[in-house]
FIRODREN-369076 format. One record per residue: x, y, z of N, C-alpha, C in turn; residue in three letters. Coordinates in steps of 0.02 Angstrom, whole numbers, padded with zeros to 5 digits, always signed. Layout:
BEGIN
XYZXYZXYZALA;...
% end
This chain:
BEGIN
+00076-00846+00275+00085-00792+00229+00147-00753+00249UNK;+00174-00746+00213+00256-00690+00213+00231-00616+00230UNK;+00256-00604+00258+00257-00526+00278+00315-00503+00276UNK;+00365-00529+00256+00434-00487+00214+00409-00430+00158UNK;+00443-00396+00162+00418-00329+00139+00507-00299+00082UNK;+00505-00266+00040+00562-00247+00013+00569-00158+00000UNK;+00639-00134+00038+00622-00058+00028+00619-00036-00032UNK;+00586+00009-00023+00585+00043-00111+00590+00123-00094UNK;+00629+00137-00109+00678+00190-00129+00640+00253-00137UNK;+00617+00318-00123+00581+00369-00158+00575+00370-00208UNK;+00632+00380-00255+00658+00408-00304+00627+00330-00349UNK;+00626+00295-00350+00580+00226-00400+00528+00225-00357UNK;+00497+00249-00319+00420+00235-00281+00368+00262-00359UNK;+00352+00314-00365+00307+00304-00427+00308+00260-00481UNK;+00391+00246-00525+00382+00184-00562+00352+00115-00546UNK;+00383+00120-00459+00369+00030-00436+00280+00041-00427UNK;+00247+00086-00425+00162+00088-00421+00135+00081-00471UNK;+00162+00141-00535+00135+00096-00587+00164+00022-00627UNK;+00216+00000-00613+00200-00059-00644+00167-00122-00603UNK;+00160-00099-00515+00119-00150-00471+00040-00147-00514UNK;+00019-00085-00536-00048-00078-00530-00080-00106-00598UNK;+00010-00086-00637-00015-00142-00717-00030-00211-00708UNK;+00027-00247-00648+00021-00331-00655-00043-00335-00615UNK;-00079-00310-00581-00125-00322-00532-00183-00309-00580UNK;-00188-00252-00626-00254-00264-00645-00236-00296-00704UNK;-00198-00350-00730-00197-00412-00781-00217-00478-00715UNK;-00195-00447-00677-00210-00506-00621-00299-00520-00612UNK;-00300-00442-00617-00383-00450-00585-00422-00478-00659UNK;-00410-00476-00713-00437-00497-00754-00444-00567-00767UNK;-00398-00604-00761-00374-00687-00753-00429-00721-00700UNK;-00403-00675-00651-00455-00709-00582-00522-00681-00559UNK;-00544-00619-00595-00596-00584-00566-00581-00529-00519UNK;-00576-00555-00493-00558-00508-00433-00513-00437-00425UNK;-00533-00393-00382-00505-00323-00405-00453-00313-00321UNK;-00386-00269-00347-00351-00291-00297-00314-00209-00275UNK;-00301-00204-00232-00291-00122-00221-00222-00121-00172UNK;-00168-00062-00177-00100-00056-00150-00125+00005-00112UNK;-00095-00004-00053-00066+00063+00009+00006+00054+00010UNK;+00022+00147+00009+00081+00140+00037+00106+00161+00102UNK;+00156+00105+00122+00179+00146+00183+00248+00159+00197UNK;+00265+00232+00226+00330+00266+00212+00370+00245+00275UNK;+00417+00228+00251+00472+00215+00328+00519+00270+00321UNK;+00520+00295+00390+00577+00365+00410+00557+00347+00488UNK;+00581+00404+00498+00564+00422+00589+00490+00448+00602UNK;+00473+00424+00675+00415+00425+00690+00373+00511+00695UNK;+00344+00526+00693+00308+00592+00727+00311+00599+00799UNK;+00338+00634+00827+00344+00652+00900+00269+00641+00923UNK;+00289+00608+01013+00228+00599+01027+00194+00636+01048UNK;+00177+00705+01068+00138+00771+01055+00108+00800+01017UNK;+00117+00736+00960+00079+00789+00900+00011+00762+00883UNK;-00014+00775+00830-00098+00766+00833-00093+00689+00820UNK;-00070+00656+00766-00055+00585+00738+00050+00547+00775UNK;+00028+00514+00837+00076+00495+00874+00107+00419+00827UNK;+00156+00425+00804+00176+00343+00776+00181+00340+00701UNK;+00169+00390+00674+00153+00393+00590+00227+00445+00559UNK;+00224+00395+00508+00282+00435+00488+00267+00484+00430UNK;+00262+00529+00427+00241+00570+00381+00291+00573+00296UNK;+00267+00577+00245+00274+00579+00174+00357+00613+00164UNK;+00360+00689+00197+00409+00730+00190+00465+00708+00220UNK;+00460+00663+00297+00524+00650+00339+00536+00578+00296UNK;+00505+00549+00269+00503+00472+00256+00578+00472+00197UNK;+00626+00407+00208+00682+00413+00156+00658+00336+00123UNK;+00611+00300+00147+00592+00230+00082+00524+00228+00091UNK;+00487+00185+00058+00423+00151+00063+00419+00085+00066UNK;+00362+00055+00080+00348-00003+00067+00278-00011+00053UNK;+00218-00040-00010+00186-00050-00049+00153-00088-00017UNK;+00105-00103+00013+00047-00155+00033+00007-00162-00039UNK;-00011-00266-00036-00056-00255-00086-00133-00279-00070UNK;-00187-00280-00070-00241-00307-00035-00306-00319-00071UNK;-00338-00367-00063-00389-00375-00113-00427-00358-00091UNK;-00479-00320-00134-00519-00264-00110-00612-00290-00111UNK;-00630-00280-00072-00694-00287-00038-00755-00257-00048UNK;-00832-00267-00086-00868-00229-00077-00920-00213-00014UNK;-00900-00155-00004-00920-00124+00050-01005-00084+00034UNK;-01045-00127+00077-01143-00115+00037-01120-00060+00075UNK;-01109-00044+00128-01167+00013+00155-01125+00064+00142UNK;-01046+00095+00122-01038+00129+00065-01029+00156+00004UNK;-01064+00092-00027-01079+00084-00089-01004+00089-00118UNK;-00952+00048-00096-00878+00060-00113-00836-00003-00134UNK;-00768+00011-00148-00741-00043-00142-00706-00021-00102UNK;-00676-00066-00047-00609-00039-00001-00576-00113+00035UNK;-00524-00077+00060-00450-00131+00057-00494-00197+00121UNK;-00485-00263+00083-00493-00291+00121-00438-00332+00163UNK;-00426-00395+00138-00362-00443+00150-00306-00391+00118UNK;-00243-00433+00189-00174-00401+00149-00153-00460+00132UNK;-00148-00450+00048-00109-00514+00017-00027-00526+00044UNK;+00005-00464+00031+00080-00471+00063+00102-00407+00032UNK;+00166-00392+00060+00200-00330+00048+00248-00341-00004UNK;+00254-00271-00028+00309-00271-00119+00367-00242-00068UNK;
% end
């Protein structure tokens, strides 16, 4: 599986979500299956003194990158949540 990943820009980060979330749920219809995106922001890290050491926070962040993952039902909280990572946008 590829784990190449492509930056995406702030400034197109909301367009590039909704049209991931359009092809994914035509996707989930074809195949069944229901499929769910995280994002994660690339900038500089959070100093290591602070409460969350290694995370780059929303405000310092200058791109993203989109995880997409097929999503899992979870019995014991009655949920769906991210299972497999299919690959990164």
């Amino acid at each position: 599986m590829n784990k190449a990943y492509n930056v995406i820009p702030l400034d197109r980060l909301d367009m590039a979500r909704v049209f991931l979330n359009a092809m994914l749920k035509q996707r989930g219809k074809v195949d069944g299956k229901r499929y769910g995106t995280r994002t994660f922001y690339l900038g500089p890290r959070t100093p290591v003194g602070s409460r969350r050491p290694g995370q780059t926070l929303k405000s310092d962040a200058y791109a993203a990158k989109i995880g997409v993952y097929e999503m899992r039902y979870d019995s014991y909280s009655n949920r769906y949540a991210p299972g497999n990572l299919l690959y990164y946008i």
